[in-house]
Phi, psi and omega in degrees: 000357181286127190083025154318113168091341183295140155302312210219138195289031173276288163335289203282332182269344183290151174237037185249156194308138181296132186247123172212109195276126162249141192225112296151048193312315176028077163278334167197154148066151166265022244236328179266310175312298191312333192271296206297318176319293188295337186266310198284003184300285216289001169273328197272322179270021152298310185172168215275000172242026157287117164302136114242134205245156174224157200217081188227149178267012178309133147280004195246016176319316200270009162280015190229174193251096165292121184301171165300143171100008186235148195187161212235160165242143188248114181263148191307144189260170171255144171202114243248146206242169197311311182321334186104000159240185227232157184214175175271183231234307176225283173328142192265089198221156175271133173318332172271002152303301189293358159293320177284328173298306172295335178307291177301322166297309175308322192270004206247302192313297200299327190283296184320299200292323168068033186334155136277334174226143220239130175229111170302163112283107136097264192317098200305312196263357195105173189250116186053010163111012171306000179256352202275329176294320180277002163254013200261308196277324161315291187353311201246026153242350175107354190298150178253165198228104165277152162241137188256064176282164131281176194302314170247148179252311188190177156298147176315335172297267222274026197271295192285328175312301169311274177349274182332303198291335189268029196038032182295315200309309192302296160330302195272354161308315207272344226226331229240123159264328172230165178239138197225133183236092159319030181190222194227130226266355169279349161255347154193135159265103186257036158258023170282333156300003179265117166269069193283157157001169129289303207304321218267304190297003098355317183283347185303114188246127166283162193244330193116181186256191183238109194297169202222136186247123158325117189295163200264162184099135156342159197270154183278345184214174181273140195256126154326182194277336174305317157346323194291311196254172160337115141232186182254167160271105182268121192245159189234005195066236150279002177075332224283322176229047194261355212293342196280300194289334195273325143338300180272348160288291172326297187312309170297331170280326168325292168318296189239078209287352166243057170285130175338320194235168153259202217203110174265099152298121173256085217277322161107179188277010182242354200293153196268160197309331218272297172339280209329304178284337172300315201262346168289331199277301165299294194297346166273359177270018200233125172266344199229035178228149177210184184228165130239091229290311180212161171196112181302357198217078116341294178330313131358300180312292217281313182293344152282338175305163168265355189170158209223143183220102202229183146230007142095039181296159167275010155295286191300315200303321181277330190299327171290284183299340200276357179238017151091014227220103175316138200203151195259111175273141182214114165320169131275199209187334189231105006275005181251153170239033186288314150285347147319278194313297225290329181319286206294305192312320166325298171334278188325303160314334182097012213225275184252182145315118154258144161211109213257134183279116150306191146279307170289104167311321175293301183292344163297305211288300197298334178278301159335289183329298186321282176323312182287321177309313183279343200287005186274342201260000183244145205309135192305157179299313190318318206307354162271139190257081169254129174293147167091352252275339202227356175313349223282307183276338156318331197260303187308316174332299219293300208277333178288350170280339188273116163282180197224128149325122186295154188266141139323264090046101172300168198284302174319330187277341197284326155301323160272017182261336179261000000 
């Protein structure tokens, strides 16, 4: 495994163990971290001399279970606020203090540590541009420089808008040698609104989505008793904007207190205090409903359910295909119109149930009522047949393994030659 990823034949001649820095922004929701977890599992069980650092702003990283060769640098969090900006998370620092902080740490970390591959998650530049000094100082070691997406990001508009203002187009010309797309380019590309190069858009490899295994070990918490037998699983990711579906699940077991299965909530670590007693409060009024506030090895969880009522996060969306598991998405919408897209195109494809919440409240309920009645009976995602549909981590190894021609040319100059 020695020169995993390498470029340039220094890197290849070394003979100390492959270094693979992941950067891991996390402003809400666990969704980057949970991504960043599953690639680096599976880089580490590639072979016994991989390194791995995570650069993450989770506070809940280190709840969840990581293989051997992997350890985290923790930069002070962020966190986004209703309005839609972002402050700080626990410090009492104005964000551009805490941006410099984070600024700095990132780039202090990345020199110490020395990567042969540097992997982003979803931000060419960082969270406010906190990457362009450590990715100015990669540049000039030979280090290869990933951009790490998911499958959908937004719509296309607000895709390229975003890009343009945060200078990402530029960022990923000057700095990024491959673009790795967590999912399938038949089912969404989500640069095509972007005008990115020839040079760069070439480089885009879809990888497949990234299958998810029942983590090894004990369960991390106690499952209530509905658990022992058939349920469906209602999951919220992190909850911080989950509070609707777990509403319109409830609101539906009220309505109908003898639905076929009973029901497992997963109300998640973000969900706010005031829900958290509303919904304790309901459920206990349910003989055939129970809770759970959070569970790092979900999987476990997801793979006993009989069915999943999610909201279509790219976490949850591989957890579903990869345990089988007929399952209802009912989107956000709001402030990404990112799960709405992955939500419809499934649909379309035949790989889950949509259920787009309306203005009439009564017919959300009465379509729950439905979706929940019927979900023991539909058909599993295999039954649809796409290649590659789960491949996505054999295929980045495989591809972080293909060394890359040394460049001539620093990358800037190598862009203006064209």
């Amino acid at each position: 495994m020695t020169g995993f990823g390498a470029r340039t034949q220094p890197r290849l001649m070394s003979s100390r163990p492959t270094r693979v820095l992941f950067y891991s922004h996390d402003t809400f929701g666990l969704g980057h971290i949970r991504r960043t977890r599953s690639l680096a599992n599976a880089i580490v069980g590639s072979g016994p001399d991989v390194s791995v650092l995570i650069l993450s702003g989770s506070p809940l990283a280190g709840s969840f279970h990581f293989g051997e060769g992997i350890d985290f640098v923790h930069i002070p969090s962020v966190t986004k606020t209703k309005a839609g900006t972002y402050s700080s998370a626990n410090l009492r620092m104005d964000i551009r203090e805490v941006v410099d902080l984070r600024r700095a740490i990132i780039y202090e970390a990345t020199r110490a540590f020395r990567p042969d591959v540097f992997i982003a998650d979803k931000e060419p530049t960082g969270f406010q541009g906190e990457l362009l000094p450590t990715l100015e100082f990669l540049s000039k070691t030979g280090c290869r420089i990933v951009l790490g997406i998911r499958d959908v990001l937004d719509d296309p508009e607000t895709v390229r808008n975003e890009w343009i203002s945060r200078g990402a187009v530029e960022a990923v010309s000057d700095f990024y040698d491959d673009i790795f797309v967590y999912g399938l380019e038949r089912f969404f590309r989500p640069l095509d609104g972007v005008p990115l190069p020839e040079r760069i858009a070439s480089k885009i490899t879809y990888t497949g989505y990234l299958r998810r295994t029942v983590p090894r070990g004990p369960a991390a918490v106690r499952y209530p008793k509905i658990a022992k037998g058939p349920f469906i699983l209602v999951a919220t990711g992190g909850g911080g904007d989950g509070a609707s579906i777990i509403d319109l699940a409830l609101s539906a077991y009220e309505a109908k207190p003898d639905m076929p299965m009973p029901a497992l909530i997963v109300t998640g670590p973000y969900l706010s205090r005031s829900h958290r007693h509303e919904f304790a409060a309901r459920i206990e009024r349910l003989p055939n409903v129970d809770h759970i506030a959070f569970d790092p090895k979900i999987e476990r969880l997801i793979s006993r359910a009989a069915g999943v009522v999610a909201m279509g996060g790219y976490n949850t969306f591989c957890e579903i295909l990869s345990f089988d598991k007929p399952s209802v998405i009912v989107p956000r919408e709001f402030p990404r119109k990112e799960q709405a897209i992955r939500a419809r195109r499934a649909a379309e494809l035949g790989l889950v149930r949509e259920l787009r919440e309306g203005p009439d409240r009564l017919a959300n309920v009465e379509q729950m009522i439905h979706e929940l009645s019927t979900l023991g009976d539909r058909p599993r995602p295999s039954s649809v047949k796409l290649e590659n549909l789960l491949d996505g981590l054999p295929t980045v190894c495989d591809e972080l393994m293909r060394p890359r021609m040394p460049m001539v040319l620093p990358r800037k100059e190598l862009i203006r030659s064209h």
